[in-house]
N, C-alpha and C positions, 0 to 999 in steps of 0.2 A: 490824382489819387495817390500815385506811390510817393510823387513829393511831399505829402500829408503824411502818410506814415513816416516817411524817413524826418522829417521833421518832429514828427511827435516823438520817437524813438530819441534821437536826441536832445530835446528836450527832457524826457523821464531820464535818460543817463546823466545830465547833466544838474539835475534835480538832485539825484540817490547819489553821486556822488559831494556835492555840496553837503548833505547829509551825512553823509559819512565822517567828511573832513569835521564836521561839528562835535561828534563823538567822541574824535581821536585823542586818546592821551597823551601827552607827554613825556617823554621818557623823566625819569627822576635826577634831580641834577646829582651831577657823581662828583663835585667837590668833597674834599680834603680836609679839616681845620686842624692845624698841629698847634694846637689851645692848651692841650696840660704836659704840665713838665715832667722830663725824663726820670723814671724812677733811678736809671743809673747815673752816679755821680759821674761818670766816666764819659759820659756818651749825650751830646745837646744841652738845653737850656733848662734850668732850675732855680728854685730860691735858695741862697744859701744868705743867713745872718741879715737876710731883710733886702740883700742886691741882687737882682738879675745876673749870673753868669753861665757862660756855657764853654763846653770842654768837648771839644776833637769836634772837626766839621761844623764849624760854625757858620760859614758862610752858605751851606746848605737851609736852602726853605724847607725843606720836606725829612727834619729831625724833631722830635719831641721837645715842645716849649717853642717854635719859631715864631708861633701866634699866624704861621704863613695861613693863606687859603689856596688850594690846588686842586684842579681838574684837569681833565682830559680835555683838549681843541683839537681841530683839523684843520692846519692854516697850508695853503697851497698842496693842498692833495696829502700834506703827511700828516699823522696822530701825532699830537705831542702832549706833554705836559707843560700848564701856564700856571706858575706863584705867583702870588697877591701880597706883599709885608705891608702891614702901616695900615692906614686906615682905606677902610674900603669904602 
């Protein structure tokens, strides 16, 4: 008999948690998209006279106009930040 109950007891926990796992949401993806260009002339990427250019920090993904996409990872235990340029 006690083996019945412990058996059915895990069973129902193992039940209500599957259930649970079904409900769970997912966090919202925390990407980045640096899509419209910088309103300072001074500072990333812009249109000027119909060409793409950009001014100070250009080799930076994560300035205004890189067209980058960036989010947050965990790659070997640390937080980082991962850019995406070009096509995804």
């Amino acid at each position: 008999m006690k083996r019945l109950l412990i058996a059915g007891a895990i069973i129902l926990a193992a039940s209500l948690s599957a259930q649970a796992a079904k409900h769970h949401k997912r966090p919202a993806d925390d990407a980045t998209v640096w899509n419209k260009d910088s309103k300072d002339p001074n500072v990333g990427w812009h249109t000027e006279n119909g060409m793409r250019v950009c001014s100070h920090d250009c080799d930076n993904p994560e300035i205004p106009g890189s067209g980058a996409r960036c989010k947050n990872v965990t790659f070997m235990g640390m937080r980082m930040r991962e850019c995406v340029t070009g096509s995804w």
